[in-house]
Wavefront OBJ file of the C-alpha trace (Angstrom):
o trace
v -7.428 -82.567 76.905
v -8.934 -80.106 79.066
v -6.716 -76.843 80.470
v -7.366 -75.397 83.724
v -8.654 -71.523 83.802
v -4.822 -69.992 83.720
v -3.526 -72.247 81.453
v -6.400 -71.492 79.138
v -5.326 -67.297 79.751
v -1.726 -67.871 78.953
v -3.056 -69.562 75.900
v -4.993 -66.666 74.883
v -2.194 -63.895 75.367
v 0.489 -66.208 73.032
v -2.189 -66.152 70.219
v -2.533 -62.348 70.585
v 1.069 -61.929 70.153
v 1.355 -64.379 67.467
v -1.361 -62.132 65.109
v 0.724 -60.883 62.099
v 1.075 -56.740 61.410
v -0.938 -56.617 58.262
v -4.321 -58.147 60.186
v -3.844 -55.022 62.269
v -4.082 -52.819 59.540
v -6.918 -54.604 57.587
v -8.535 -54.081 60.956
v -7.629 -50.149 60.723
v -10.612 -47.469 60.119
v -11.321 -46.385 56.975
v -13.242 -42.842 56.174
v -16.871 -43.862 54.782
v -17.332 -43.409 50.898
v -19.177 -40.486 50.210
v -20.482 -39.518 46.813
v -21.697 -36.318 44.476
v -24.685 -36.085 41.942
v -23.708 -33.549 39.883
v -26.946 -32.530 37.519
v -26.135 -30.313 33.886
v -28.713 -27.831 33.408
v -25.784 -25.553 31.507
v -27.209 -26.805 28.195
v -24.112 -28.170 26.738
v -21.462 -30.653 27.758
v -19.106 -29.748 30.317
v -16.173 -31.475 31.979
v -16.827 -31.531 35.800
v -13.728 -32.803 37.957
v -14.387 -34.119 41.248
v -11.472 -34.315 43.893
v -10.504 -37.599 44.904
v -12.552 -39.260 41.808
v -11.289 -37.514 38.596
v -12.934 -35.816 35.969
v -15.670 -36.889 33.586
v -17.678 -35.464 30.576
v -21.485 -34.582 31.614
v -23.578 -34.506 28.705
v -26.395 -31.768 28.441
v -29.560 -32.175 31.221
v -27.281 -35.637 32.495
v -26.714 -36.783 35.953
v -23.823 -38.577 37.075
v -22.614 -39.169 40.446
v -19.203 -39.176 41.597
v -17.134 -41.239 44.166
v -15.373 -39.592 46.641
v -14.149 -39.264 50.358
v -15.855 -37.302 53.194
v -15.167 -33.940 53.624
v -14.779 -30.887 51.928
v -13.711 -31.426 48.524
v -13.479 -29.009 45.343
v -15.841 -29.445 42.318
v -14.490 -27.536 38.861
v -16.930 -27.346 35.628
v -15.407 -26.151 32.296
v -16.591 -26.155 28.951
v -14.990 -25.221 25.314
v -15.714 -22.274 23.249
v -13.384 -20.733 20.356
v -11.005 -23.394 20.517
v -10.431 -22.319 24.526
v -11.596 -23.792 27.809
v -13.675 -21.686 30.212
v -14.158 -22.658 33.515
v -18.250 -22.561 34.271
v -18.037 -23.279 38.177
v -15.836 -24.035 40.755
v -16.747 -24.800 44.568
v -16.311 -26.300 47.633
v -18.724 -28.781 48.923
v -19.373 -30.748 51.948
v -19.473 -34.563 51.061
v -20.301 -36.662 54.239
v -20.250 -40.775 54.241
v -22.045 -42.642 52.868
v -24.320 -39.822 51.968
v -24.984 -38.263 48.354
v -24.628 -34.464 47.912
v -26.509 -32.815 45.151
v -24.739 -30.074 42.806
v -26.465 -27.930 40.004
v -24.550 -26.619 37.284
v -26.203 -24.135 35.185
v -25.897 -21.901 32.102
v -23.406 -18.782 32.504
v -24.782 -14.964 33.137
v -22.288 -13.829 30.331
v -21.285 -14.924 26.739
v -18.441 -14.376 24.699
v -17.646 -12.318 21.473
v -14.861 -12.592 19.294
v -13.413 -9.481 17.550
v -11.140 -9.055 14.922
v -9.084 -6.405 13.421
v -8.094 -6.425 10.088
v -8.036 -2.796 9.240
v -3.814 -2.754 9.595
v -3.798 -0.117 12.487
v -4.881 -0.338 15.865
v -8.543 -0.767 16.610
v -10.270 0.274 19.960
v -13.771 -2.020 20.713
v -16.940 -0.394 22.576
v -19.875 -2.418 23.829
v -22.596 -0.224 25.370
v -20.556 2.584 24.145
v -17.744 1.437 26.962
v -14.473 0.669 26.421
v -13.651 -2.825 26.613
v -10.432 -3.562 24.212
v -7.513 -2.409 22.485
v -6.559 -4.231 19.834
v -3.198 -4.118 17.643
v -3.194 -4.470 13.669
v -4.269 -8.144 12.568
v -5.217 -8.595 16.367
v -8.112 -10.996 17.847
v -9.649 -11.202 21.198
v -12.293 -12.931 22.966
v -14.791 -10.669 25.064
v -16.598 -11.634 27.988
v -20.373 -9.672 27.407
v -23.174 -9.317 29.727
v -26.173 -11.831 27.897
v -28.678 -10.163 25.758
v -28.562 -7.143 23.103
v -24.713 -5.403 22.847
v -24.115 -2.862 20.340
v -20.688 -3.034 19.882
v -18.711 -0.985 17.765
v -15.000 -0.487 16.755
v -13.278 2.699 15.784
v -9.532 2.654 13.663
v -8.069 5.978 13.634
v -11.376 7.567 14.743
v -13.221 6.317 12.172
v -16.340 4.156 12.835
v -14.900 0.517 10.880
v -17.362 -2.066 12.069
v -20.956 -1.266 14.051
v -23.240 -4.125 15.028
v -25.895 -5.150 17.565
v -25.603 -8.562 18.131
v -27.630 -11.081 20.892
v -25.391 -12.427 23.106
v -26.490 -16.113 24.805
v -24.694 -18.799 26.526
v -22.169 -20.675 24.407
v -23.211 -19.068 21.389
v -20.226 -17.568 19.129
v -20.336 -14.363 17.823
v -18.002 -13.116 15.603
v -16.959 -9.357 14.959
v -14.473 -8.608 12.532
v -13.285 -4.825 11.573
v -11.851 -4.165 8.013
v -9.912 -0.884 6.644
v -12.319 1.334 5.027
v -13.334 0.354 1.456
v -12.615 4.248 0.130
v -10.431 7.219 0.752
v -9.559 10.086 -0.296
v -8.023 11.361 -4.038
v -6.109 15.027 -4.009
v -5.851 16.373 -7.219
v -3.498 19.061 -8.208
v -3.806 21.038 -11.302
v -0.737 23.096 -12.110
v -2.199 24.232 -15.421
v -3.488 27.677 -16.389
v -6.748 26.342 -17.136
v -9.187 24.508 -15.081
v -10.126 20.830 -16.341
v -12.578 18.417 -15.592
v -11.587 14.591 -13.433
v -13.058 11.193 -13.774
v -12.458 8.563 -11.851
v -13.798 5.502 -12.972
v -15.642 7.038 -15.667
v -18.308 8.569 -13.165
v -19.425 11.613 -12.807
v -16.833 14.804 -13.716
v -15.377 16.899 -10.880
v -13.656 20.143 -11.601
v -10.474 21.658 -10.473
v -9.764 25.240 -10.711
v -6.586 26.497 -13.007
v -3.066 26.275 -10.335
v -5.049 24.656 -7.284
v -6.084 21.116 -5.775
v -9.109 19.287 -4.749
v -10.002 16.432 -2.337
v -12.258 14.242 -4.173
v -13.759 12.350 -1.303
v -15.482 8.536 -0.783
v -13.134 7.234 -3.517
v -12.962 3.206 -4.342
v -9.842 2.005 -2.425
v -7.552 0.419 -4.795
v -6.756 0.852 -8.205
v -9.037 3.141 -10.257
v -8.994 4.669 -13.280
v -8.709 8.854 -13.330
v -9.286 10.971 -16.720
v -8.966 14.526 -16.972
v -10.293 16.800 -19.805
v -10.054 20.519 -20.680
v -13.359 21.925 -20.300
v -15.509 21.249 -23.377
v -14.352 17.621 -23.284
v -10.975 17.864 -25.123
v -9.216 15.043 -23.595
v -5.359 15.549 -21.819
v -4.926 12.207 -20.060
v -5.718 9.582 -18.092
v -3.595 7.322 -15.394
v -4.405 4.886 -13.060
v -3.649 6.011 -9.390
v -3.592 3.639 -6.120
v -6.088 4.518 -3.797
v -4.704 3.086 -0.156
v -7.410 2.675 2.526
v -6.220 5.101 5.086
v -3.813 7.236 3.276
v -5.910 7.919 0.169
v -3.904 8.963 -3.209
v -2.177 12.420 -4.306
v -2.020 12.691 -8.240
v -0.819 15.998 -10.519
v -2.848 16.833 -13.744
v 0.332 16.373 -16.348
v 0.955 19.080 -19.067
v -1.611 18.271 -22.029
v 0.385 16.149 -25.272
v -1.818 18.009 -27.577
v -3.322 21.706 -27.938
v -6.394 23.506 -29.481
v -6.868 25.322 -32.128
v -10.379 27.410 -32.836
v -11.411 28.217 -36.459
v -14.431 30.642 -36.581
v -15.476 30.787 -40.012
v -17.478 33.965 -41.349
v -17.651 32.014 -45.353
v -21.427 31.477 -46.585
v -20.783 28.680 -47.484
v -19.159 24.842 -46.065
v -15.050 25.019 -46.137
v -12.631 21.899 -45.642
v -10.041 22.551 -43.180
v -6.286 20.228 -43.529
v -3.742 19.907 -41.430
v -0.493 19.068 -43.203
v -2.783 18.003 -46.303
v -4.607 15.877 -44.496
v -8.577 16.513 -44.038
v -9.283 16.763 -40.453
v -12.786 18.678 -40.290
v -15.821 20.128 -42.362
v -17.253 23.337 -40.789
v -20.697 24.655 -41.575
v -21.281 28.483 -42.538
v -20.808 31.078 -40.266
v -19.847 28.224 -37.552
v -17.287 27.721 -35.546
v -14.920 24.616 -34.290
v -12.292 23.666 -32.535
v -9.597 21.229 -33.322
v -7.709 18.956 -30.665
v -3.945 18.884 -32.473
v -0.631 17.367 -31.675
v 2.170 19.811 -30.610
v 4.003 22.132 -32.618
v 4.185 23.827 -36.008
v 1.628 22.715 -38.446
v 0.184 24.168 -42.149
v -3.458 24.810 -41.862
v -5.387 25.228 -44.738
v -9.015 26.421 -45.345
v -10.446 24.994 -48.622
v -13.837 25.613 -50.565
v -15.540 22.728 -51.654
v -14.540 22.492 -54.766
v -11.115 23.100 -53.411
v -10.715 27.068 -53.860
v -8.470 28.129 -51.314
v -10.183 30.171 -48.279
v -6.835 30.655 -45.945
v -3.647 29.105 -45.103
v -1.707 29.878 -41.898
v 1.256 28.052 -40.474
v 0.245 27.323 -36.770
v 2.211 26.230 -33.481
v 0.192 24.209 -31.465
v 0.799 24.937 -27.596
v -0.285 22.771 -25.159
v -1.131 25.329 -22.661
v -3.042 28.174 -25.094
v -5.478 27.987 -27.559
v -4.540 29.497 -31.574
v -7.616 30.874 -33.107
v -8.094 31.472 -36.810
v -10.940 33.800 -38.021
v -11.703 33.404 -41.557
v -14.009 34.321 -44.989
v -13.527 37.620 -43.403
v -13.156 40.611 -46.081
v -9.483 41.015 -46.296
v -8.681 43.946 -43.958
v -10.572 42.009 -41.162
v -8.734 38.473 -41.200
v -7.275 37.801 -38.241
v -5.014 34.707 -36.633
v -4.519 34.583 -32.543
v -3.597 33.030 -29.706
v -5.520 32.804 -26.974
v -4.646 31.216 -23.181
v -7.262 29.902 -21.682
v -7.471 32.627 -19.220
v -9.003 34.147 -22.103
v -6.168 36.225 -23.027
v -4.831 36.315 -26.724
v -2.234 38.043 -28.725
v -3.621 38.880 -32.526
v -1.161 38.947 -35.637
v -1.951 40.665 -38.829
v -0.306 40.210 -42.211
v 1.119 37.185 -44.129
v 4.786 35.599 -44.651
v 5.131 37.545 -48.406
v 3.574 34.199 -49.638
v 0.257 34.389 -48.704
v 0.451 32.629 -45.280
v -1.825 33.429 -42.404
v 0.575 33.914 -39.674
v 0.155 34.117 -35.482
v 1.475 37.190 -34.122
v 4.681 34.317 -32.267
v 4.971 32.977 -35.523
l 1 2 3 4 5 6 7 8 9 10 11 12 13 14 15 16 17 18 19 20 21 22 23 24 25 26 27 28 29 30 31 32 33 34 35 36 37 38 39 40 41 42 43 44 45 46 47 48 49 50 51 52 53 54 55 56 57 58 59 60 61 62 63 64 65 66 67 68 69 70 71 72 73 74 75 76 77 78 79 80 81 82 83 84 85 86 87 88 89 90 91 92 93 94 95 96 97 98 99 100 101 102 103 104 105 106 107 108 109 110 111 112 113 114 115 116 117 118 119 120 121 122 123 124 125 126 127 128 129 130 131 132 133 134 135 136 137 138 139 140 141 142 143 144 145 146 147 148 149 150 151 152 153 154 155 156 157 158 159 160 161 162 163 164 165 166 167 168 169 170 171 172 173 174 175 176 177 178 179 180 181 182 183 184 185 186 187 188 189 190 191 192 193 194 195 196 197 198 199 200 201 202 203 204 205 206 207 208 209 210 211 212 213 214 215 216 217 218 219 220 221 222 223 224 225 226 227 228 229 230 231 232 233 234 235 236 237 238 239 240 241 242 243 244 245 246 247 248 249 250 251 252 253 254 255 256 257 258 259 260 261 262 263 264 265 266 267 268 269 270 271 272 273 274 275 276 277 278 279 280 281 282 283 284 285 286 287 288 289 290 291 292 293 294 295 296 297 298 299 300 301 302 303 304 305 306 307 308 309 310 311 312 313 314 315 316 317 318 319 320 321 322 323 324 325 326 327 328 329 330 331 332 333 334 335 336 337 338 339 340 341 342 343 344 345 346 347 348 349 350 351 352 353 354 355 356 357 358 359 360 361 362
């Protein structure tokens, strides 16, 4: 059947009208896809998010392009380090359709360090000799440092705790950690009239004048071992004392358990000298010794050889002064004392009625 020219129009305009809404909007413009290259020269894997595609993993010196719409659209690189994520870059770019635009990532101008403080006080961190943290007891913190050589250094109640020059480079991890100091100070007091000598540890001897106190410096922080000796090597006692790292240790020299006695024997020939009737020493002629006792009154007796009897003196051992006994003397020249240490003594003559030796405090 053939139409005629308007009925052939009016044909036309019902079809138009009869098109359904959704070929309309299949017909409707839609921006041209436009795409990113994205090329890792950072060295490591980083996690590059694109907008409008999503985010992806780009392995070291890999390419991957991205999907995405025209226009200008942000690009954000990160990357992990300590446990933390650290953004690398982050840009705006110009994406136009159906066109690729090239991006470069690349290695960072600045590394990090990690410091910690274990010393248990606050810690202050130099690099360069600048200041760059503050850090409270049992503290960490990660610091961004130019690349290359850093001396950094950290200082705990001005005192130097932790020094080191360290290369820092891209994505490396450095770690600094800070520790109390591994010795302190001892102060020793001596309230005795004499001086005596200190050990600590069993090194070397260190000697403290009679009623005063020393600092015995660079000691081993913890618990050590301290002896202390009259001088001559009579031993009074020994302890063990705390040393704390920052504090150090105070200690007092205690009041001796024992005392000396000095015999100075003027006899030609070898005596035996008891205490209490037991033997405690041999002493050459014309020699002289002295005997480390326990405290209080005591018999001594001077014996011969064959067990003749030189001298007998009842004695009171102090801790704090020395008793001296001078014997084989001629008779009008025998002679018991007490001496301090000071060198100061108080001399006795005469016996008990008996024959005893006496001290002049007897």
């Amino acid at each position: 059947m053939k139409l005629s020219v308007p009925a052939l129009l009016v044909s036309l305009s019902l079809a138009v009208l009869s098109t359904p809404a959704d070929a309309h909007s299949r017909r409707s413009y839609t921006p041209p896809v436009g795409y990113v290259s994205v090329d890792n020269h950072a060295g490591v894997p980083v996690t590059v998010t694109v907008e409008g595609s999503g985010a992806r993993v780009v392995g070291a010196w890999e390419t991957v392009r991205f999907a995405t719409h025209e226009g200008e659209i942000s690009v954000v690189a990160t990357y992990s380090q300590y446990g933390n994520t650290y953004s690398l870059t982050s840009r705006e770019v110009r994406v136009h359709g159906r066109r690729t635009t090239a991006l470069t990532i690349g290695a960072p101008e600045s590394g990090k360090v990690k410091v910690v403080n274990d010393t248990g006080v606050a810690a202050s961190v130099f690099v360069g000799g600048r200041s760059y943290a503050s850090l409270s007891p049992g503290a960490s913190r990660i610091l961004t440092v130019p690349l290359g050589k850093a001396e950094l250094t950290m200082f705990a109640n001005g005192v130097l705790v932790e020094s080191a020059c360290v290369e820092v480079r891209p994505f490396s991890e450095k770690t600094l950690v800070a520790e109390a100091p591994a010795f302190a100070d001892l102060v020793v007091s001596n309230p005795l009239p004499f001086a005596v000598d200190v050990m600590v540890d069993h090194g070397s001897k260190h000697r403290v004048a009679a009623n005063s106190s020393t600092v015995l410096p660079h000691m081993r922080v913890g618990r050590v071992e301290v002896e202390y000796e009259r001088l001559g090597g009579y031993a009074i006692d020994e302890e063990l004392v705390n040393v704390r790292a920052w504090s150090g240790a105070e200690m007092t020299v205690n009041t001796p358990r024992t005392g000396l006695v000095r015999l100075d024997s003027d006899a030609c020939e070898f005596v035996r000298v008891f205490i209490d009737g037991r033997l405690v020493s041999l002493i050459e002629p014309f020699a002289e010794t002295t005997l480390l006792l326990p405290l209080g009154p005591t018999v001594l007796e001077v014996r011969k050889l064959e067990g003749t009897l030189v001298e007998r003196s009842y004695v009171v051992v102090d801790p704090l002064r020395t008793t001296s006994l001078d014997f084989g003397r001629r008779e009008g020249d025998r002679r018991v004392s007490e001496r301090d240490h000071d060198g100061h003594h108080d001399e006795g003559r005469g016996d008990d009625g008996e024959g005893h030796r006496r001290p002049s405090t007897w």
